[in-house]
C-alpha positions as CSV (number, residue, x, y, z in Angstrom):
1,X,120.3,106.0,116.6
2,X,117.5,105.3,118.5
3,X,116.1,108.1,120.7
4,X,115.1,108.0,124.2
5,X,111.0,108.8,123.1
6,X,111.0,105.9,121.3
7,X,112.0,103.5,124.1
8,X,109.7,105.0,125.9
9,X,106.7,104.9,123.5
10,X,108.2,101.0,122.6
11,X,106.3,99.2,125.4
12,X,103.1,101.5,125.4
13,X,102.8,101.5,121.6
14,X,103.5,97.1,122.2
15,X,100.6,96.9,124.2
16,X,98.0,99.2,123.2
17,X,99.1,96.9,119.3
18,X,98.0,93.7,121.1
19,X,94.7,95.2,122.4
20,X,93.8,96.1,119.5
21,X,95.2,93.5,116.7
22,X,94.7,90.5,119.5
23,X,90.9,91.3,119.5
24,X,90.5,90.9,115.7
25,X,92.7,88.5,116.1
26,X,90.3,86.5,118.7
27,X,87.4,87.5,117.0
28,X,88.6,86.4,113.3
29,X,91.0,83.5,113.1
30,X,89.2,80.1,112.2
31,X,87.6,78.7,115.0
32,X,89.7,75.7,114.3
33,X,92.4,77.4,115.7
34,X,91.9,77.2,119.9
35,X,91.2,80.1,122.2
36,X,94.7,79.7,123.8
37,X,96.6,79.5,120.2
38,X,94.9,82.6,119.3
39,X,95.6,84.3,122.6
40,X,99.3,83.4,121.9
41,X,99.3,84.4,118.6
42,X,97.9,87.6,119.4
43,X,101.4,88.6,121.6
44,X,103.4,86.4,119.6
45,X,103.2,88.1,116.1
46,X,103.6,91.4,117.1
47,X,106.7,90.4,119.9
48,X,108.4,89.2,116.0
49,X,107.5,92.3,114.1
50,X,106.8,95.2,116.4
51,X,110.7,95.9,117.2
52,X,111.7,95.8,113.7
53,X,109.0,98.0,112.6
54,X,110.0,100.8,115.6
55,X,113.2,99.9,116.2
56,X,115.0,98.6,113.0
57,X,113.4,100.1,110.1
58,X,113.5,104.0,110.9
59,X,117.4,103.9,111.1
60,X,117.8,101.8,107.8
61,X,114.9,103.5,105.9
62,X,116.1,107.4,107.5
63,X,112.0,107.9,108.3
64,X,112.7,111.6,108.9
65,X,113.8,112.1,104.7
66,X,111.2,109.1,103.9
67,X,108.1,108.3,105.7
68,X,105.8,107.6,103.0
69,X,108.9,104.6,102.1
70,X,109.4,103.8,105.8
71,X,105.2,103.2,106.2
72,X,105.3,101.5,103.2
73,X,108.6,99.3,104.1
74,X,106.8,98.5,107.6
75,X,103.6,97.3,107.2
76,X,104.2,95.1,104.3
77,X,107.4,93.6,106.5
78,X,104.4,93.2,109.4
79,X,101.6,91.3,107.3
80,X,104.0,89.3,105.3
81,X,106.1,88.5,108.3
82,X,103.4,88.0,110.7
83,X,101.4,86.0,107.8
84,X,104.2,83.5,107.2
85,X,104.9,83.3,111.5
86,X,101.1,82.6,111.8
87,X,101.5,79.7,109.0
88,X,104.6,78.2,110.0
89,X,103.6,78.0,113.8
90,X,100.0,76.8,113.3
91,X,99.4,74.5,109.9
92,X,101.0,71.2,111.8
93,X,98.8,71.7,114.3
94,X,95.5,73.2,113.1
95,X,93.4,73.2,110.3
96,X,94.0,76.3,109.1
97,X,91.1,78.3,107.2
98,X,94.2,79.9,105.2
99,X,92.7,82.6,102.8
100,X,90.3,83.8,105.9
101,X,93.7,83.6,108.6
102,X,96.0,85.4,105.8
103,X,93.6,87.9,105.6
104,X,92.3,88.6,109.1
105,X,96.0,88.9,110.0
106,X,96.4,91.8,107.5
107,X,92.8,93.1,108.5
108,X,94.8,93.6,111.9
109,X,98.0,94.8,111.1
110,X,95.9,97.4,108.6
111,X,93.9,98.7,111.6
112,X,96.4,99.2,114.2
113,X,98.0,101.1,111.2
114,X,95.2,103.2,110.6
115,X,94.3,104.4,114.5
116,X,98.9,104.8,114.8
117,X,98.0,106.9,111.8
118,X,95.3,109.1,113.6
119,X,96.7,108.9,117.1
120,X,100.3,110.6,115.5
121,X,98.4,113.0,113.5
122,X,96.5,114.8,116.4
């Protein structure tokens, strides 16, 4: 069941996972790909994963008698998600730089891990 803290946290957590993604995602996504795609992308990606990841996943993975599982479970449903989203919406328009994209979207979705990971532990 979802608790009333998380609903709370949901849109907080959504944005402050857009600042900080979206910027490596601005900074590091081919050039060939336009400002404005890259602006979208940078809400788009994590509006497809971010309520799975807080929502969905902590009832089916039980993060309470898991979390080294549920941690696990998310992040690689994020990048691989947001890695096939980020192909399957851009490659018929843009040349995509794939290897670099592929990896500056798991560059972002590692990061916004890591400061999740120090903001919960303080």
């Amino acid at each position: 069941m979802i608790n009333l803290d998380t609903l709370i946290f949901l849109p907080l957590g959504y944005l402050c996972t857009i600042l900080l993604e979206g910027s490596i995602l601005l900074a590091g996504l081919s050039k060939k790909i336009p400002l404005s795609h890259r602006i979208f992308l940078s809400f788009w990606l994590t509006a497809c994963t971010y309520p799975i990841v807080i929502l969905v996943l902590p009832i089916l993975l039980d993060i309470s008698a898991n979390r080294g599982l549920y941690i696990f479970m998310a992040e690689s449903f994020a990048i691989l998600a947001e890695c096939f989203l980020l192909v399957w919406v851009s490659k018929p328009k843009y040349e995509l730089n794939l290897y670099r994209d592929l990896t500056v979207v798991a560059v972002a979705n590692l990061t916004s891990f890591i400061a999740g990971e120090i903001w919960w532990w303080q």
